[in-house]
C-alpha positions as CSV (number, residue, x, y, z in Angstrom):
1,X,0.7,-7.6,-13.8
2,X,4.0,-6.4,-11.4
3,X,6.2,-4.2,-13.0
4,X,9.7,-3.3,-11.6
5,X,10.4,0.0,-10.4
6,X,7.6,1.5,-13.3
7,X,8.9,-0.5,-15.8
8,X,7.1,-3.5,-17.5
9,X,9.1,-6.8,-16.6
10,X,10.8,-8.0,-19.8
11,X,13.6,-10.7,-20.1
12,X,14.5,-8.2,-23.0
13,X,14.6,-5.4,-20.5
14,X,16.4,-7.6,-18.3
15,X,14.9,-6.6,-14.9
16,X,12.9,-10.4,-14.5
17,X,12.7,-10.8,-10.6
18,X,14.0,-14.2,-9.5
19,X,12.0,-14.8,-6.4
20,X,13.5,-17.5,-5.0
21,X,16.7,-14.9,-5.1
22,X,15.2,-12.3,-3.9
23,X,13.6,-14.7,-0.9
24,X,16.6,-15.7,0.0
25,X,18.1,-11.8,0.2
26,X,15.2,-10.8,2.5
27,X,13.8,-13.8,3.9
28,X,10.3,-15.9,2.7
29,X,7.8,-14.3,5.2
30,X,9.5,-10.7,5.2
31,X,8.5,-11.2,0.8
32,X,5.2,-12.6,1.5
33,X,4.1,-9.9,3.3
34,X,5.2,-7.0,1.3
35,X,3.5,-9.0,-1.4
36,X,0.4,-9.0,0.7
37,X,0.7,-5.2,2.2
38,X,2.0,-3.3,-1.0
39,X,-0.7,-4.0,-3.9
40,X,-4.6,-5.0,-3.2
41,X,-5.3,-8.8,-4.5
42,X,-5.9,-9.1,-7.8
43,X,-4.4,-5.6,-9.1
44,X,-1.2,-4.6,-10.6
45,X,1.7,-3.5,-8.6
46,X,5.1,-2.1,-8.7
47,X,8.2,-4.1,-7.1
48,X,11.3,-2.3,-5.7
49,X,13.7,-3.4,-3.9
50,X,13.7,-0.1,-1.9
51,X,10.3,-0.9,-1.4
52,X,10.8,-3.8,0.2
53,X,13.2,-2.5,2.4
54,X,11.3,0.5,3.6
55,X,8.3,-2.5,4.4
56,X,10.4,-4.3,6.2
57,X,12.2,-1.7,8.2
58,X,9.4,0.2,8.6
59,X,6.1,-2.2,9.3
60,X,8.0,-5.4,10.6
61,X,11.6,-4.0,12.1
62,X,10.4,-0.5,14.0
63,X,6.9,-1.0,14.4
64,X,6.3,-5.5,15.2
65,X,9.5,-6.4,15.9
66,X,10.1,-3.3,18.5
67,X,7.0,-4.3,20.1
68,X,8.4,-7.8,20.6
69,X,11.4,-6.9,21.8
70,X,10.4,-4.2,24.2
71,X,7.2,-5.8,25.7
72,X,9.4,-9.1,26.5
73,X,12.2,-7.3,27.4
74,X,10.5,-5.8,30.1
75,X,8.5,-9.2,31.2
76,X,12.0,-10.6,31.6
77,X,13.7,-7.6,33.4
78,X,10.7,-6.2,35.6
79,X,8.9,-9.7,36.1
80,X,11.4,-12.1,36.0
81,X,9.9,-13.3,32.6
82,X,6.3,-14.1,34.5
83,X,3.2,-12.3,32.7
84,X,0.5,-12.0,35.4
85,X,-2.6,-10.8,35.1
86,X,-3.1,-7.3,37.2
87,X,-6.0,-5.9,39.0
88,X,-5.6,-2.3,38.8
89,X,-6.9,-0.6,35.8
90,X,-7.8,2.6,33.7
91,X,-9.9,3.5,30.7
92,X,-6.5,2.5,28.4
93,X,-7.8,-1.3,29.5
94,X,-11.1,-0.8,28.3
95,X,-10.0,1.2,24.9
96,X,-7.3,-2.1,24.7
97,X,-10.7,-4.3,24.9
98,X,-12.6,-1.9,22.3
99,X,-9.8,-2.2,19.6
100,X,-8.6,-5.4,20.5
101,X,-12.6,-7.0,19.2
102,X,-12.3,-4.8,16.0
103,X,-9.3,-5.6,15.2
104,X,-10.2,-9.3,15.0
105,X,-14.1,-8.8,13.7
106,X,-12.5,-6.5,10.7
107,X,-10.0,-8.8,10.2
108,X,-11.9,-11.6,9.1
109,X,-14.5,-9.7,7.4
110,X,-11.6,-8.2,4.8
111,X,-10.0,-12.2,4.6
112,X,-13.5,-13.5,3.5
113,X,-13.1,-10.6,1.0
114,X,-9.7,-11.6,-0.1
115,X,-8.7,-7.7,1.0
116,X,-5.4,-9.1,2.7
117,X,-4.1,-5.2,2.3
118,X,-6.6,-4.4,4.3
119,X,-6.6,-7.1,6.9
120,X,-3.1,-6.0,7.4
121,X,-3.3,-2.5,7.7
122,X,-6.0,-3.5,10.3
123,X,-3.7,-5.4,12.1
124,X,-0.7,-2.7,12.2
125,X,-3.4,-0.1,14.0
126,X,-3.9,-2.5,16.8
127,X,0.2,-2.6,16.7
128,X,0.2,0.9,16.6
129,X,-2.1,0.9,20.0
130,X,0.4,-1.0,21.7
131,X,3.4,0.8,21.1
132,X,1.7,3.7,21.8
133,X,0.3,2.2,25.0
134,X,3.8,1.4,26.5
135,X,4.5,4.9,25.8
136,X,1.5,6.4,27.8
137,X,1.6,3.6,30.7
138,X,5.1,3.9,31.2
139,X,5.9,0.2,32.6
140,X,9.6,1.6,33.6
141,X,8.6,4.3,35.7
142,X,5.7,2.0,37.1
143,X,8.4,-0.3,38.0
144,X,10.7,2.3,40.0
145,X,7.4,3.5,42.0
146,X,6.4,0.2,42.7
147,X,2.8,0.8,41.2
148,X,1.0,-2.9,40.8
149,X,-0.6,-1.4,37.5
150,X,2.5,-2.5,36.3
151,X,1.2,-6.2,35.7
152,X,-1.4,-5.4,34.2
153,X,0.5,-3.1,31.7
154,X,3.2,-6.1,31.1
155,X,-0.3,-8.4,30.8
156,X,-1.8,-6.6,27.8
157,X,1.2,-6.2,25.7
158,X,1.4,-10.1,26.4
159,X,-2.2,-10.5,25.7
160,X,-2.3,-8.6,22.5
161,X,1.1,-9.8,20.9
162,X,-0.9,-13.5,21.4
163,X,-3.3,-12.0,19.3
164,X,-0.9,-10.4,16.9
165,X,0.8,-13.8,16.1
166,X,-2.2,-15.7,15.7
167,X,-3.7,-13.1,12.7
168,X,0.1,-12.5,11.1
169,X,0.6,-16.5,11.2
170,X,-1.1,-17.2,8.1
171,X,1.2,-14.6,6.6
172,X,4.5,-15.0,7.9
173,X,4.4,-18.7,9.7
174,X,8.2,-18.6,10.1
175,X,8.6,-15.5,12.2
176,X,5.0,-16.0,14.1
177,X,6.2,-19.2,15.1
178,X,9.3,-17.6,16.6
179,X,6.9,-15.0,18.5
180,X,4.8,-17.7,19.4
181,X,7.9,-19.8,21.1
182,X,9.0,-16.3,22.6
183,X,5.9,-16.0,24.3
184,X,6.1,-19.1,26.0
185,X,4.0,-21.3,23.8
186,X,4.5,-24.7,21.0
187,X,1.9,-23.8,19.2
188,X,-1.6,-22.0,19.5
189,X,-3.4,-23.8,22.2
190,X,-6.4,-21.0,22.8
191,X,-8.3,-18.5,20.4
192,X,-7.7,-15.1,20.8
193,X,-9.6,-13.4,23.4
194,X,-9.3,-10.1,25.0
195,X,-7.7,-11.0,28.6
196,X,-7.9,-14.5,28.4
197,X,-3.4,-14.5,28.2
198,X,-3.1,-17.6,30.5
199,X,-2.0,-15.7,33.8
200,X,1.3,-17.2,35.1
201,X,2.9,-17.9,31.7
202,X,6.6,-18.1,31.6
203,X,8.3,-15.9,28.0
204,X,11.3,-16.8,26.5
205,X,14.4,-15.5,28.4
206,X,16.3,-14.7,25.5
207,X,14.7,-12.7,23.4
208,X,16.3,-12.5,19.5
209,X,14.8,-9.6,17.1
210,X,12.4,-10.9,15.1
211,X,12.9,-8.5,11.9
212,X,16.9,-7.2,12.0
213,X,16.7,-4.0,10.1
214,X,18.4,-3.6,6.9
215,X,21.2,-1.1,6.7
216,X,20.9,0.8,3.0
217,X,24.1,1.6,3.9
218,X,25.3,-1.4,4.0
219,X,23.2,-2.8,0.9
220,X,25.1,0.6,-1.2
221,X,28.3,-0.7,-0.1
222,X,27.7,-4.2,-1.2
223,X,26.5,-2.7,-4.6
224,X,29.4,-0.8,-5.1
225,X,31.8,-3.5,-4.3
226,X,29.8,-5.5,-6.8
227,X,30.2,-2.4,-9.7
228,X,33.8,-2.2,-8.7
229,X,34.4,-5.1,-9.8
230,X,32.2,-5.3,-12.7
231,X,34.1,-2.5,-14.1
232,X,37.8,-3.7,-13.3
233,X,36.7,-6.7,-15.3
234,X,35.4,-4.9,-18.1
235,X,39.0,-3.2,-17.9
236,X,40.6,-6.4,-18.3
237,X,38.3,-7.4,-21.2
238,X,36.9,-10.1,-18.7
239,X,32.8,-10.2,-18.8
240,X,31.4,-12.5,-16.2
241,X,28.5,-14.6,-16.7
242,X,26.6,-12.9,-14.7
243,X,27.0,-9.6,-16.9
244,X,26.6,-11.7,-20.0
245,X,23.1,-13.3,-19.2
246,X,21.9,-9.5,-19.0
247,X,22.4,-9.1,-22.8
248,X,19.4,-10.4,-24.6
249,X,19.9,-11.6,-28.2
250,X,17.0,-12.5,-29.8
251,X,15.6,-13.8,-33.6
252,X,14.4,-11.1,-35.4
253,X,13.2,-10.9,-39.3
254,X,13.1,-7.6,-41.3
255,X,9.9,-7.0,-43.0
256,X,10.6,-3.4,-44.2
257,X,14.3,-1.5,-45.3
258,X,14.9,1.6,-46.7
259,X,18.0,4.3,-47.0
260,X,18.1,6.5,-43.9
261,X,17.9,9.8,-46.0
262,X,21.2,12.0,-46.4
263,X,23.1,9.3,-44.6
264,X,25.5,6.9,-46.6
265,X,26.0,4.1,-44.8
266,X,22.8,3.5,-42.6
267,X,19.2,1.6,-43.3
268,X,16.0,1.5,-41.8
269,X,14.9,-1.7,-40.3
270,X,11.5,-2.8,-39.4
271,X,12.3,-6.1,-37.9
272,X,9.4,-8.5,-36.2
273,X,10.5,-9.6,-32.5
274,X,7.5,-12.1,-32.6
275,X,5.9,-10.2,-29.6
276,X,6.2,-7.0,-31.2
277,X,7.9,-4.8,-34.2
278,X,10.9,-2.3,-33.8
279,X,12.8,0.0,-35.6
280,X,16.4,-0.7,-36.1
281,X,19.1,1.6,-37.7
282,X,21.8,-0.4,-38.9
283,X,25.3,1.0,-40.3
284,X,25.1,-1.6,-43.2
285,X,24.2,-0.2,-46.5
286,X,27.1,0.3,-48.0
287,X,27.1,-4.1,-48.3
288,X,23.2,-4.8,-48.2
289,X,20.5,-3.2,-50.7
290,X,17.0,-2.7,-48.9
291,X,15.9,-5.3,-51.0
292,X,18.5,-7.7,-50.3
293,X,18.1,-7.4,-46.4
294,X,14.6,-7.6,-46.8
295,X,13.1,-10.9,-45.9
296,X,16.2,-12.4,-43.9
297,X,17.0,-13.5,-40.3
298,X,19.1,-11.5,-38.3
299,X,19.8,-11.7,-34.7
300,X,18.9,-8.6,-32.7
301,X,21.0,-7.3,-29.7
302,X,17.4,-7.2,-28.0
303,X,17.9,-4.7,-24.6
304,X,20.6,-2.4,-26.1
305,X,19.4,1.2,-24.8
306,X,17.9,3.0,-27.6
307,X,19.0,5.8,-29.0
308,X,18.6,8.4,-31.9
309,X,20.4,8.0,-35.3
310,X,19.3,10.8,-37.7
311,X,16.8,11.8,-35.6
312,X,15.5,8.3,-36.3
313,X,14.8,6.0,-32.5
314,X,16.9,2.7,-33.1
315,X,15.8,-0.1,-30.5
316,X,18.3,-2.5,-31.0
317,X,21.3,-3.6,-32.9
318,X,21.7,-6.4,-35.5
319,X,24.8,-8.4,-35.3
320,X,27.5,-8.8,-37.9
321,X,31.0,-10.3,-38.8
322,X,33.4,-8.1,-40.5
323,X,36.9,-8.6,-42.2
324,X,38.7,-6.3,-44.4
325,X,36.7,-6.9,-47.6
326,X,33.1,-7.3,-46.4
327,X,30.0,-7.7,-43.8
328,X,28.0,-10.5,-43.7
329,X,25.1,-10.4,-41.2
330,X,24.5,-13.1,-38.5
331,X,21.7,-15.1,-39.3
332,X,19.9,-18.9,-38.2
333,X,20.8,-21.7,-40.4
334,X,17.2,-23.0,-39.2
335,X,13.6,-21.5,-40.0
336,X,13.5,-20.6,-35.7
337,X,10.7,-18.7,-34.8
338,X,10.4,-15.0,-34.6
339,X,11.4,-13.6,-31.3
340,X,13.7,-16.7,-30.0
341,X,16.0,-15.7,-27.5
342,X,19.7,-16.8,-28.4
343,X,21.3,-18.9,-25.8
């Protein structure tokens, strides 16, 4: 099951997730792999969309994307774009080698498992190597001292983000093809292998981020446009579609009504949703006997926000036309089933 934001998704709640909206808003394989990252196969999980974001900025923005842009960046501006493979190196190389064959061996074993969380999270620790290894090799200050240890800096980052798009393809095609291209190559030519980047390879001269980063800022502003003019319509006594497909009105039958005690006007519903049973308190007895009201079809203002009425939870409202002389409830002319959502 995937609730949203703790909360069990409900078309009477009115939080349903459209996917192919929410795809579009944050891109196919940016979904896919929050999907894949944030809940274990097979369990329950919560969806936010903060969560998303944080995934996105965090994991694929700061930590992959960075360690694109950087590692070709410098190709391009130290190396004229040509990855060659150095001769120089230290015990980083050989810690490089270590994680680079664990990464891949642990990989697979957690696929066969259907663990794609944890094939992941393997994945981001050999990503977290590398941008940790451009921070202890220092290619910048190995270019301004003219050090040769410099290619084979530049030649691991190259080496290992080969790797990288090869395990994240089956995740995010999209984007890995981009990497791919940016690395020099159509399409995945050679199995990874530590030190086996083709020496001599040519990268992509322009170099485009792979994950732009999402500005909350920006996304709050866009909201509060949006509730600007939700409530300068409301205002005008205009309610857009959009605001009216979030009220759900649904069938409902009352199999139990009774006087609300010390209160004139008001019965106690029990009506049956179909899927479940609530308790309504309705403002109606002063036109309806319990016994009169018992037994009929009412339509039920499904996700109104409950609230107490004599100390009594109402979840809902029932729906009713009113002139100066009486009330008449709104009812089916049909025998419709319990629960059917009004449309």
């Amino acid at each position: 099951w995937w609730t949203v934001e703790g909360q069990k998704m409900s078309k009477s709640l009115g939080n349903v997730v459209n996917p192919f909206e929410i795809a579009e808003k944050y891109g196919v394989d940016e979904i896919r792999y929050f999907l894949m990252r944030e809940v274990p196969f097979g369990l329950d999980g919560d969806f936010s969309k903060k969560a998303v974001i944080g995934r996105i900025n965090s994991d694929l923005a700061n930590d992959l994307g960075n360690l694109f842009s950087r590692s070709l960046s410098m190709i391009n501006k130290f190396k004229k774009g040509t990855v060659e493979c150095g001769e120089k190196t230290t015990d980083l190389e050989k810690e490089y080698k270590e994680i680079y064959f664990y990464t891949i061996e642990n990989f697979d074993k957690h696929l066969e498992k259907l663990e794609f969380n944890k094939a992941l999270e393997v994945v981001w620790e050999f990503i977290d190597f590398l941008n940790k290894y451009i921070v202890k090799t220092e290619p910048w200050a190995l270019k301004k001292s003219e050090d040769p240890y410099l290619d084979t800096t530049l030649y691991v980052l190259a080496d290992g983000l080969y790797a990288i798009s090869w395990l994240l393809y089956p995740f995010m095609p999209n984007k890995m093809k981009q990497a791919l291209n940016m690395l020099g190559f159509e399409d995945f030519s050679f199995k990874p292998q530590a030190f086996k980047f083709p020496s001599g390879t040519k990268v992509a001269k322009k170099v485009k981020p792979l994950f732009p980063r999402i500005e909350e800022k920006e996304e709050e502003k866009v909201n509060e446009k949006k509730e600007e003019k939700q409530v300068k319509e409301i205002e005008e006594g205009v309610v857009s579609i959009e605001d009216f497909a979030k009220l759900k009105f649904r069938v409902g039958e009352v199999i139990e009504a009774e006087k609300v005690p010390k209160a004139d006007k008001l019965l106690k519903l029990t009506v049956d949703l179909g899927d479940e049973t609530r308790t309504v308190v309705s403002g109606i007895a002063q036109y309806y006997t319990p016994e009169e009201i018992k037994g009929k079809k009412i339509i039920v203002f499904a996700n109104l926000k409950p609230r107490k009425i004599f100390g009594i939870e109402s979840k809902g409202m029932i729906l009713a036309a009113k002139d100066d002389e009486t009330l008449s409830v709104l009812t089916v002319d049909k025998n419709v089933k319990n629960g059917s959502y009004i449309s």
